[in-house]
Structures are given as C-alpha cells and as structure tokens.
C-alpha positions in Angstrom: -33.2 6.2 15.4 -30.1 4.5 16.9 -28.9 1.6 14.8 -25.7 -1.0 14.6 -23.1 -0.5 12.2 -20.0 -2.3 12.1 -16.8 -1.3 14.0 -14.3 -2.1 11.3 -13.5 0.1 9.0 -12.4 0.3 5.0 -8.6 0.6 6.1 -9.1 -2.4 8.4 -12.0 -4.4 7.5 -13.5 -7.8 9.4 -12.7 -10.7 7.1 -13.3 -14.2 7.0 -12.4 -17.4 4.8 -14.6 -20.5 3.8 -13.6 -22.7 1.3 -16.2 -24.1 -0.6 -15.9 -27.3 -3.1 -12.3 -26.2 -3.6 -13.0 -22.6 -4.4 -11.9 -20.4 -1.9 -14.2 -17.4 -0.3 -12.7 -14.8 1.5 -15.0 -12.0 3.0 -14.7 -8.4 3.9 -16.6 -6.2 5.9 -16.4 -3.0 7.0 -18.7 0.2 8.1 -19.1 3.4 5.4 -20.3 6.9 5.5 -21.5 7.1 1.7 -21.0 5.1 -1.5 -17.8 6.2 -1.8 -16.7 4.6 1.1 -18.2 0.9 -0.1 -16.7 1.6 -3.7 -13.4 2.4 -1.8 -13.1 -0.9 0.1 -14.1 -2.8 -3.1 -11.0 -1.0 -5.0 -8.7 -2.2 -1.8 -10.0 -6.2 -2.3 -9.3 -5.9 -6.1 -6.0 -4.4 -5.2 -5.2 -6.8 -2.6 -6.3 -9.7 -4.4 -5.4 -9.0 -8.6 -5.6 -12.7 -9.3 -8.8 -13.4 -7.8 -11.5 -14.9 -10.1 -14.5 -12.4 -8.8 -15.0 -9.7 -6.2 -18.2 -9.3 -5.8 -20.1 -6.5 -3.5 -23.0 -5.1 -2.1 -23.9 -2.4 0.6 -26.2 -0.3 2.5 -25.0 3.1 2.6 -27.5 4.5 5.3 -30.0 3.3 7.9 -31.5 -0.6 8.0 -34.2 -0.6 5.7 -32.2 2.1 3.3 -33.5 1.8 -0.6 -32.2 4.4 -2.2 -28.0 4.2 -1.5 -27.9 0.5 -2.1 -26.0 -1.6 -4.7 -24.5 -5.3 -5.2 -22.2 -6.6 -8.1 -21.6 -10.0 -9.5 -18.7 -9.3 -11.2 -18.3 -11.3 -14.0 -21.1 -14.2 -11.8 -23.9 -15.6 -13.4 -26.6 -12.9 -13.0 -28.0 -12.6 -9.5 -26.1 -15.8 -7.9 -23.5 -13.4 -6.2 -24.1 -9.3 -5.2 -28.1 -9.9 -4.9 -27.7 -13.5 -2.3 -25.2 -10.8 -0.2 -27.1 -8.4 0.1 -30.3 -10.0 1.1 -28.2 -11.3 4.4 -27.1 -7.9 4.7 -30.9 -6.2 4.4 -32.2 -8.9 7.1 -29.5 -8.0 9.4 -30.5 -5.0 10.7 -27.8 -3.4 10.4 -26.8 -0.2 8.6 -24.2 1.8 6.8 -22.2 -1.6 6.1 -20.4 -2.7 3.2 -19.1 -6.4 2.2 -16.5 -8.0 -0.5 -16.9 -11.6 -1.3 -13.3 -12.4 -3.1 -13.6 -15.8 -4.9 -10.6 -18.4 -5.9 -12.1 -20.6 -8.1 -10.9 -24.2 -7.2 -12.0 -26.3 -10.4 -15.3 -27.7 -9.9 -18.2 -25.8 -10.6 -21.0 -24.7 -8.0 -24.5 -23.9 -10.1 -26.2 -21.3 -9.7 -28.1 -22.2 -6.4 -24.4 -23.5 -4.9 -23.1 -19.9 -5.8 -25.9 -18.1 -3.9 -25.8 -20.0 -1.3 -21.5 -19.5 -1.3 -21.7 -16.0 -1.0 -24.4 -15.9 1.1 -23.1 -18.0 3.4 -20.1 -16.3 3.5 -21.9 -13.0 4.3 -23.3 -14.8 6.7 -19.9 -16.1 8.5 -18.8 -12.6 8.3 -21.5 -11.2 10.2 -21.5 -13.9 12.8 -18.1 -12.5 14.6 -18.6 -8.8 13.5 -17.3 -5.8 16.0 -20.4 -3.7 15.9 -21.0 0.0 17.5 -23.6 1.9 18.1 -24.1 4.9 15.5 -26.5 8.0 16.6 -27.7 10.1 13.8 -27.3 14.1 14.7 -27.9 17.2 14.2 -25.8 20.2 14.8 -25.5 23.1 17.2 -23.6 26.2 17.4 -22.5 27.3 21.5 -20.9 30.5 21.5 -18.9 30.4 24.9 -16.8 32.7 26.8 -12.8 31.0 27.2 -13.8 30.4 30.8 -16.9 28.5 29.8 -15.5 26.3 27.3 -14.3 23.6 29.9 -17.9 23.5 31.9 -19.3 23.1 28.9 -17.5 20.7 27.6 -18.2 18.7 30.8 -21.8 19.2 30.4 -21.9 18.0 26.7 -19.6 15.0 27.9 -22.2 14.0 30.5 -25.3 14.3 28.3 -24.3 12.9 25.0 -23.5 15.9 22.9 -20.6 15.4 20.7 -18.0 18.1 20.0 -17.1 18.1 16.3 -15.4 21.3 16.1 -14.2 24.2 18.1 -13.4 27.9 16.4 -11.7 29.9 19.1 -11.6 33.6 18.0 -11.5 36.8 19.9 -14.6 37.0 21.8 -14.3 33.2 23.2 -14.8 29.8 21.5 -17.8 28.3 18.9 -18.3 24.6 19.7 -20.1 22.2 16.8 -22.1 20.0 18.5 -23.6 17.3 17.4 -26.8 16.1 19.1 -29.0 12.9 19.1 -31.4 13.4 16.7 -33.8 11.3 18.9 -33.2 13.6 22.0 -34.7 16.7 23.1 -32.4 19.7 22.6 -32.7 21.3 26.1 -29.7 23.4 26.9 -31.4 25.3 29.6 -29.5 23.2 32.4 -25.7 24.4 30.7 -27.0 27.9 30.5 -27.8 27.8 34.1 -24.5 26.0 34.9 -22.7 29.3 32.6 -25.0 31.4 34.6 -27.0 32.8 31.5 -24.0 33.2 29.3 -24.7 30.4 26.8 -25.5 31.8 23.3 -27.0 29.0 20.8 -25.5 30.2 17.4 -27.5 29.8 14.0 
C-alpha cells in the first residue's frame, strides 16, 4: 500500500508558530524511518529550545493505521491534555511514518485542561495544513546479476518501470544491483531479460 508521508525531514523539519493566550506554540514536523528517528527530532527541539516550558511529542512510526510503533509525551502536561490531543490529529490524517514536537512558552495565564488539548491539537493541526508531503512505496528487494554491458540497459529499464536501485556490487564477473520493488506490483522481469537477450540472472 502506497501512503503519504511528510517531505521534511528530522534535520530540517516543517514548523509552525501559534500563540495561544500569551503562551507561545511552536510546532515541528518531520517524516521518520523508525522510533529512533521521532526520538531524534524530539532531542533536536529540546536542544534547540532549553528554556522552553514543555516539548511534548507523538508519532507514527509506520503505515496509517500503525498500533504497534506509536507513542506521545506530555512532558511535564497535565495527563493526556498534550502527546494524546497530537496524536489523534496525527492518526486521522492518514498519513504515515510522521513525527511532531509541540514546543510550549508559557505566557502567564493558564489554559485548563480542555484549552491545552485543544492548543496542541490545533497546533498539530496548523502544522499539517501546509505540510510538503511525498509519496512513500513500501518494497521489497531484488538481486540482478548483470554483465558490465548490461548494467546501463537495465538500469534504464528499472528507471522506466519503478524499480529503485539501492546498491550496486561491481565484481569480476559484472555488477549485482539491489533493487527495490513496489510491494504492490507484480515482479515481472521477463521484458528486461528479453531486452538483455536472456542474460538476466535474479540472484537470491
């Protein structure tokens, strides 16, 4: 299944700013691989902002609909009025492998609980409104054992039909080319092989 995910990434996330009854919210965004990735872009928003009064999280680290490599913080927030409020807009997006930062300046007057849910979920919300988005297409891969000769036709080939080079091991007999290919496509090389005139090998 092809999904959206967003085009920004941890080193150069999608931000916004609302201020809210004098505190100030400022939002990141950005797409991940893994948990990692999200728990990396929440250590750059605490670095980048040391004298904020909360960073608070949450992420999808996989498909839409992903239960399993989930999380949301409040950080130091009244129980569920911060990472859970985010991560709701995020789950009803659609959207996968994505990762926010809601970095709160607290500006003296105090929101309630239902102001502070709605805060961060609005600014979730604002975030996601002007977000850069690609398309990402979940593969598998393939091993091509090619002749040097070959290596450029079939490089062509993949180019034209959506198969994505990941590697290339160039050794004695020719080249090995990782390809990865849509999941959601039928693997049928037999049109390259005819192209290399029956010198495509499919590695393990």
């Amino acid at each position: 299944m092809r999904y959206a995910i967003p085009a920004a990434s941890v080193d150069a996330p999608h931000t916004t700013t609302l201020e809210i009854q004098k505190s100030r919210f400022i939002g990141w965004c950005a797409g991940i691989d893994d948990v990692a990735d999200a728990e990396r872009l929440i250590a750059h928003a605490r670095s980048y902002y040391p004298d904020a009064s909360h960073h608070c999280s949450a992420y999808i680290a996989g498909p839409p609909g992903e239960d399993r490599a989930i999380g949301f913080s409040d950080d130091g927030e009244p129980g569920g009025t911060a990472g859970q409020p985010m991560y709701r807009v995020l789950e009803g997006s659609g959207l996968g492998r994505i990762a926010c930062v809601v970095i709160r300046y607290f500006g003296g007057t105090k929101l309630g609980t239902g102001g502070l849910a709605r805060a961060y979920g609005q600014t979730v919300s604002a975030l996601l409104a002007e977000l850069p988005t690609r398309e990402h297409v979940p593969r598998q891969r393939l091993s091509l054992d090619l002749t040097f000769a070959d290596e450029q036709p079939a490089r062509a080939w993949l180019a034209e039909h959506d198969g994505e080079i990941v590697a290339a091991d160039y050794h004695g007999q020719g080249v090995t080319l990782v390809v990865g290919w849509p999941l959601d496509a039928r693997v049928a090389l037999d049109a390259l092989d005819a192209r290399l005139n029956g010198r495509l090998v499919v590695g393990d």
